[in-house]
N, C-alpha and C positions, 0 to 999 in steps of 0.2 A: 495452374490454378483454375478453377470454377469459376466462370465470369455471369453464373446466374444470379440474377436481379429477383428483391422481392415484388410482388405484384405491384405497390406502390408504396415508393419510396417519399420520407418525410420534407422534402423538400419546403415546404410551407409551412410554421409554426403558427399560422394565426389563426388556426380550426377549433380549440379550445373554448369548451364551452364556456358560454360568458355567467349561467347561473351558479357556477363555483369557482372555491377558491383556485387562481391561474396554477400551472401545475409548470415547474421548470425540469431538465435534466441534463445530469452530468455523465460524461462517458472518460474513464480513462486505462487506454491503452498502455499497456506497461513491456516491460521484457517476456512477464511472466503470464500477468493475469490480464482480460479485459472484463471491464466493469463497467457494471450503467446505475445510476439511482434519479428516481425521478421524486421528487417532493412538491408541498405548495408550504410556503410561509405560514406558523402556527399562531401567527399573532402577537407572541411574545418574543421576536428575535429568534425563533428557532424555525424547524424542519418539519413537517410530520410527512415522514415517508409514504407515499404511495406504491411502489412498486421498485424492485431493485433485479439485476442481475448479473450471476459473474459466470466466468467461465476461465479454467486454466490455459491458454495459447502456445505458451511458448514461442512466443516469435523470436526473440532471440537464442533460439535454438542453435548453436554452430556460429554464432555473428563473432566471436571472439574469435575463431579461427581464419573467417573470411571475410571478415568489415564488410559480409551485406546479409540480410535479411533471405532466408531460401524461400523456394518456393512453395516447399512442404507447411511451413511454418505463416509462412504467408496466407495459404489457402485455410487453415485452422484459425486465423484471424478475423478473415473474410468471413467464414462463415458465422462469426459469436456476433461481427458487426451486421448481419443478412439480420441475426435473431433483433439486435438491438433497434436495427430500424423498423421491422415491424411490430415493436413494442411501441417505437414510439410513433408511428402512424397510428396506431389503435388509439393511444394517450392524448396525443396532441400537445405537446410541452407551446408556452408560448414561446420558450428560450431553450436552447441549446447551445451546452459548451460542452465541447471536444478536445480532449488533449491528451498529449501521447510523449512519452519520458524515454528513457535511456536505449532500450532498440534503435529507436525512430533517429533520436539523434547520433547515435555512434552508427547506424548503417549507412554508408556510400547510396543505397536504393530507399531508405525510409522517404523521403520526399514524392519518390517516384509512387512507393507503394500507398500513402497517403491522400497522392491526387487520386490516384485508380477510385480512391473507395471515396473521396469527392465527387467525383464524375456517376460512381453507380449507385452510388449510397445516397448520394446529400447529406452524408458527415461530413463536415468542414475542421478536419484536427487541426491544430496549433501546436504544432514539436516548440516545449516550453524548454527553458533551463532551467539547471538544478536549482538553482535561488529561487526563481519561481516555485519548483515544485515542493521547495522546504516550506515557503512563507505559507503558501498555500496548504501544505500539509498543519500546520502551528495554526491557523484560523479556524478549520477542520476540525483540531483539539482541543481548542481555547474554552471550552464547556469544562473539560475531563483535567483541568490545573488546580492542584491544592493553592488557593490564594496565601496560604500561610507559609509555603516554602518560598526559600529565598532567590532559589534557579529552582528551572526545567529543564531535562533534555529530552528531548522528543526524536524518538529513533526510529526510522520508516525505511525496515528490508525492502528491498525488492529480488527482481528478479536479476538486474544488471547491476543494480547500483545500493548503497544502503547510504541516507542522505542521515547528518546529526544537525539538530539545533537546540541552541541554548538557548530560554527565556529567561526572563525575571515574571512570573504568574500574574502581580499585581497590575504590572505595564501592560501586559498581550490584553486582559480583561477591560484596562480602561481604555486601547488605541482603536476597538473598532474593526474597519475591513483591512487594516492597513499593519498589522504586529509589528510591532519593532523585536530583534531576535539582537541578540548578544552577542552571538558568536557562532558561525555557519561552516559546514563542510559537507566534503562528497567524497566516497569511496569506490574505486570498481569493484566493491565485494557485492554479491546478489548471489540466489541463490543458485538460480541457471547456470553462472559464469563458473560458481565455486566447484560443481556439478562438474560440470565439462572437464575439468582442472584437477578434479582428485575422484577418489573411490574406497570406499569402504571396504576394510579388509572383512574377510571372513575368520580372521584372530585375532586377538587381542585389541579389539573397539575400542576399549578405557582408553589406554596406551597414544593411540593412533588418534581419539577425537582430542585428548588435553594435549600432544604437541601441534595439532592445527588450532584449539584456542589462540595454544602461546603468540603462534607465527600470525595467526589474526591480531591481537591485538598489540603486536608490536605495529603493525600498519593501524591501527583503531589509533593510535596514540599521536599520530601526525594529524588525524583529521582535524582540521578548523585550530583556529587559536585562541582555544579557551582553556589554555593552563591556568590564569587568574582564575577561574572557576570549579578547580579541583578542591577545595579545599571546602569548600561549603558541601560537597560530596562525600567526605572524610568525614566530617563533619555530624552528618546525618541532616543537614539542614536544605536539600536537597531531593528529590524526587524526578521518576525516568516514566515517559508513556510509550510503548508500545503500538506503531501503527503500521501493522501488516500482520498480512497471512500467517507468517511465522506466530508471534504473539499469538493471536486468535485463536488458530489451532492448537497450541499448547495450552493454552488457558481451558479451549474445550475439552480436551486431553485427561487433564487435572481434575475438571471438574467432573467428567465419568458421563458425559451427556450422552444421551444415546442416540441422541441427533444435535448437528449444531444449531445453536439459540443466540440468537446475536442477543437478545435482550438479558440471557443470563452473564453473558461474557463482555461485550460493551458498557466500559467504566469500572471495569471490576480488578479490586486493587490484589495483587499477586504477588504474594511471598518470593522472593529470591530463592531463599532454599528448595521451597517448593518445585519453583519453577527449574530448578537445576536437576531436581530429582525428578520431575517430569522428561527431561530432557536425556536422562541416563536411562528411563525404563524406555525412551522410544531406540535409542540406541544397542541396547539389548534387544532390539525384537527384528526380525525378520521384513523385510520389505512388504512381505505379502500381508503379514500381522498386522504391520502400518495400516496399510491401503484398506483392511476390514474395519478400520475405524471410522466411524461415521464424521467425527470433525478432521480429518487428514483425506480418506481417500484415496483412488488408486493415483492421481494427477500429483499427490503431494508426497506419496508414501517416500518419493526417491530423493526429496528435496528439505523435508522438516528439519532432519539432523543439521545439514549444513546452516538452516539461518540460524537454529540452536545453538553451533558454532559460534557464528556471527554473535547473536547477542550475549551470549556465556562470553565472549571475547570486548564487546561493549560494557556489560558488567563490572568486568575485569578493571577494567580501564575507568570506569566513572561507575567507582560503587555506592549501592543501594541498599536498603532493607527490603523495599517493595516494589512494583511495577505498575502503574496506573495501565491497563489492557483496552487498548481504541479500537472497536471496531468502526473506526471513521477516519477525516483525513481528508484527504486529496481531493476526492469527489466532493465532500461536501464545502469545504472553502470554495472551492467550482460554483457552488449553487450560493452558497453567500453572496459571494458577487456579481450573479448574476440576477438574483434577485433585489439587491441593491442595485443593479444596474437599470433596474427597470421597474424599480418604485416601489415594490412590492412588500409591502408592512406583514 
């Protein structure tokens, strides 16, 4: 791995100009993606983004087969977090929070590799737990909840891991920094791991993606113990949000963008069928086809179909009419609390 440093590293957050509003940022390291969003408090409880960056890593590239982090995967890490810091040297956040999900904690060397970019970076990550990373995700989305349904499930692909939680909309709205969640689980499905594990035939795709639905959501069906809440699902009294890449890029997919628009796609509610049918035309198309799309890419072209699995298999399992589509989540409950943490109206 590259152990160049950028010219100067963020070490200090107290350079923030004092004639505007403070400006925070959140960084999170995943299996698949690294992400940064910086914000300052809009004065009504919310966000207005200043600047944002993601980049596909892969660090859990191969970690299922060798429970540690390589080096190749490492150095692709390194470099998004080189980019991240000197964004935020330019920025000046007053606050920074860093944290890093399912790689960091299932690799044997995630700690190891986390000091490294402590010591060169001045990113101080936090390898959180999953419970963390759901409640955090649910505060993230607590904007994007139909207060008139009875439950939520709020379902957050990742690269390693695909986390479920249940609300009640009314309750997440009135608790604050703090959601109370219903009913909580974690799955090793993601889309890296699912990747690694299977491959697309060059016949018969239909055949081969609906026996991998099945066999997903015979596992979707053990996550968390929210059988009590199947039936508000049946129901139609019920509603699912969407918070990851997968979603995102489908939704942009569907809607024929010819770039992605996080403002056309973030909160935008998504037919089932559609979304299934979105999910069958990427399935038909060629790797390369994929990759020529501007909300997929060449980084996602190899990975969309599997979290389309995934959630065609969450579906399955806790059905819906429609899909509430988050382009938020993680990072930004990150920044909630960090700006609750430090006064900031």
């Amino acid at each position: 791995m590259a152990r160049d440093k950028p010219e100067a590293a963020p070490r200090a957050a107290g350079k923030a100009a004092r004639s505007r509003a403070p400006l925070f940022a959140a960084l999170d390291l995943g299996t698949n993606n690294c992400r940064m969003l910086m914000a300052a408090p809009d004065g009504a409880g919310g966000l207005r983004v200043v600047d944002g960056f993601s980049r596909i890593v892969r660090l859990g590239e191969g970690l299922a087969h060798t429970g540690r982090l390589s080096e190749t995967a490492m150095s692709r890490a390194y470099q998004a977090l080189v980019a991240c810091a000197q964004r935020l040297e330019a920025r000046a956040p007053v606050a920074v929070g860093c944290v890093a999900t399912q790689a960091c904690r299932a690799a044997a060397n995630g700690e190891t590799f986390l000091n490294r970019v402590r010591t060169d970076l001045g990113l101080d990550f936090k390898i959180i737990p999953p419970e963390e990373e759901a409640s955090l995700s649910v505060l993230g989305c607590a904007s994007l909840l139909e207060p008139e349904a009875e439950v939520a499930l709020i379902v957050d692909i990742g690269g390693g891991s695909t986390e479920l939680s249940w609300v009640r909309p009314k309750d997440v709205k009135a608790a604050g920094l703090d959601p109370p969640i219903l009913a909580w689980g974690s799955s090793p499905l993601g889309v890296v791991t699912l990747a690694e594990e299977e491959s697309e035939p060059e016949h018969d795709r239909g055949a081969w993606f609906d026996n991998l639905v099945t066999r997903l959501a015979a596992s979707i069906e053990k996550v968390g113990e929210a059988a009590h809440l199947r039936e508000a699902f049946t129901a139609g009294r019920a509603h699912v949000i969407g918070t990851s890449g997968t979603v995102t890029s489908l939704a942009g997919v569907h809607l024929d963008l010819p770039r992605y628009q996080r403002a056309r796609v973030d909160g935008y509610w998504f037919d089932v069928g559609e979304c299934r049918a979105t999910i069958q035309q990427l399935l038909s198309q060629t790797i390369d086809q994929r990759a020529a799309n501007a909300c997929i890419g060449k980084d996602r072209a190899d990975l969309v179909v599997f979290g389309g699995a995934i959630l065609d298999a969450v579906l399955r399992v806790w059905p819906c009419a429609r899909i509430r589509v988050a382009d938020r989540g993680l990072r930004e409950g990150v920044l909630m609390r960090l700006m609750a943490g430090h006064g900031a109206r």
